[in-house]
C-alpha positions in Angstrom: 116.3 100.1 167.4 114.8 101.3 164.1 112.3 103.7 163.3 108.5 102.4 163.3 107.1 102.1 159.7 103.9 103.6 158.7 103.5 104.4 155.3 99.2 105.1 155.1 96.5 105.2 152.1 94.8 109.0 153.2 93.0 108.5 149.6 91.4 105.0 150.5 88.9 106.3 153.2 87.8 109.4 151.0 87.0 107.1 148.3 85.9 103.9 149.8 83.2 102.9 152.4 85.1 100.8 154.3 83.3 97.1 155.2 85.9 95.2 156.7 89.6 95.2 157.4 92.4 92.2 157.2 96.0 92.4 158.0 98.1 90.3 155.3 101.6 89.3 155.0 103.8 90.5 151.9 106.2 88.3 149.6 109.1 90.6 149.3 112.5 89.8 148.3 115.4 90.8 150.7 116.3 94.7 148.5 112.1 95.3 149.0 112.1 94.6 152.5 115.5 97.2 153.0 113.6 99.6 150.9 110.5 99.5 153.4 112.7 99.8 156.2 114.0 102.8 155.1 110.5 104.1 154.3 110.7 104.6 150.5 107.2 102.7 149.9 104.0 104.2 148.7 100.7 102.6 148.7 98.6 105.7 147.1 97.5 104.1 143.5 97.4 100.5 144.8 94.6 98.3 144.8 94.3 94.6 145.7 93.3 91.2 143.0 92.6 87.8 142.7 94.3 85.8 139.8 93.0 82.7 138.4 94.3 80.3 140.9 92.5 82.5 143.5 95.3 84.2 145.0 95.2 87.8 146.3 98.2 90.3 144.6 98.7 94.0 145.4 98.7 95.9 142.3 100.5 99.3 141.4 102.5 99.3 145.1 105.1 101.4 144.1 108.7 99.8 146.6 111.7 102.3 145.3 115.2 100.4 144.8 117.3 99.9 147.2 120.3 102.7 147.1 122.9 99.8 148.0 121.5 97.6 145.9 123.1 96.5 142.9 122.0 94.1 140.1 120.0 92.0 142.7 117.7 95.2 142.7 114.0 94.5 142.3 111.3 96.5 140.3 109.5 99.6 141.8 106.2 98.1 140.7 106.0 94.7 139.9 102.9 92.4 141.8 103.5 91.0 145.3 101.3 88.3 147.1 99.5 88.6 150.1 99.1 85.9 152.5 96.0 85.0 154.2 94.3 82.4 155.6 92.2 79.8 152.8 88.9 81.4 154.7 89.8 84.3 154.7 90.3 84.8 150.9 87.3 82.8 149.5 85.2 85.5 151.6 87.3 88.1 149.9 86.7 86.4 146.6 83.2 86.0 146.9 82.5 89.7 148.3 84.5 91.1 145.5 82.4 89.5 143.5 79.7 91.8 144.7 79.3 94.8 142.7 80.7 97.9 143.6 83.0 96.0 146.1 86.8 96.4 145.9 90.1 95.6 148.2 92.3 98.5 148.5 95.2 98.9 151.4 95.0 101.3 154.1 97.9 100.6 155.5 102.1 99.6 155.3 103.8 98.7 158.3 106.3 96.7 160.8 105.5 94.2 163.3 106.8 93.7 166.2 109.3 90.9 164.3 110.0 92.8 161.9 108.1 91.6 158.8 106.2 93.8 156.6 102.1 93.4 156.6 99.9 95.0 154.8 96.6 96.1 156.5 93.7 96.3 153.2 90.2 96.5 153.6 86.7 95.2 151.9 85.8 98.9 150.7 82.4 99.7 148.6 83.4 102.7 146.1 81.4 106.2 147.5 79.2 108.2 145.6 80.1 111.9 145.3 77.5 112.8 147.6 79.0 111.0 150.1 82.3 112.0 149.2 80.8 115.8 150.0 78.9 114.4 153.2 82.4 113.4 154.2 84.2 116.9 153.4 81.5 118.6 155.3 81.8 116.3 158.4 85.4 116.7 158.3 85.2 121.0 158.1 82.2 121.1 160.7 84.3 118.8 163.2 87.2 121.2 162.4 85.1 124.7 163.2 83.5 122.8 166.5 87.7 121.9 167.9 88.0 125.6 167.1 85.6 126.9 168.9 86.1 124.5 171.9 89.4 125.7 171.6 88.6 129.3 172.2 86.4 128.6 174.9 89.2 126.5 177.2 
């Protein structure tokens, strides 16, 4: 049995509004997939686009090479596309058309098969009054577990 992959965007929920979530497939090649297995993935800087044939790529996903690897290796940052349904990605299209609208992924992971999906999200950039609204949520929610805390 292998360990559970779950390599998460913190950033994307600071910055983003999130609208609506999607999970996707990922076309990896077979040194990517052993890299995700062994958790050396980030998804931190990455952000989601459509090309002219309409089809959605992760940008700036950063997969480190495979230690046994040898000249098969891939590169750490090269575009990889997502699989979704035809519906599903002429929605995305037209949405990201929107201004202010953007696709960014929340979230690498496993399935119960095996095969890596990526979860990403419809995500309208914040302001940075909301980005403070959200700090101050965040340390008053803190303070009230404290005090519950005291009071158990």
């Amino acid at each position: 049995m292998q360990k559970p992959v779950n390599i998460k965007n913190k950033k994307a929920k600071f910055e983003y509004e999130i609208l609506d979530t999607y999970t996707a497939g990922i076309v990896l090649t077979g040194t990517e997939i052993k890299s995700i297995r062994d958790g050396k993935a980030s998804i931190a800087e990455s952000f989601c686009e459509f090309n002219d044939r309409g089809e959605l790529f992760v940008i700036n996903m950063t997969i480190q090479e495979y230690s046994h690897g040898t000249y098969y290796n891939h590169k750490p940052k090269a575009e990889r596309k997502l699989l979704l349904n035809r519906r599903e990605l002429k929605k995305l299209e037209r949405e990201v058309n929107v201004k202010g609208n953007a696709i960014v992924p929340l979230r690498l992971f496993l399935n119960e098969k095996g095969l890596a999906k990526l979860e990403i999200a419809l995500g309208k950039g914040k302001k940075l009054f909301d980005k403070r609204e959200t700090l101050k949520d965040r340390d008053n929610k803190r303070n009230l577990d404290r005090i519950k805390k005291i009071y158990k």
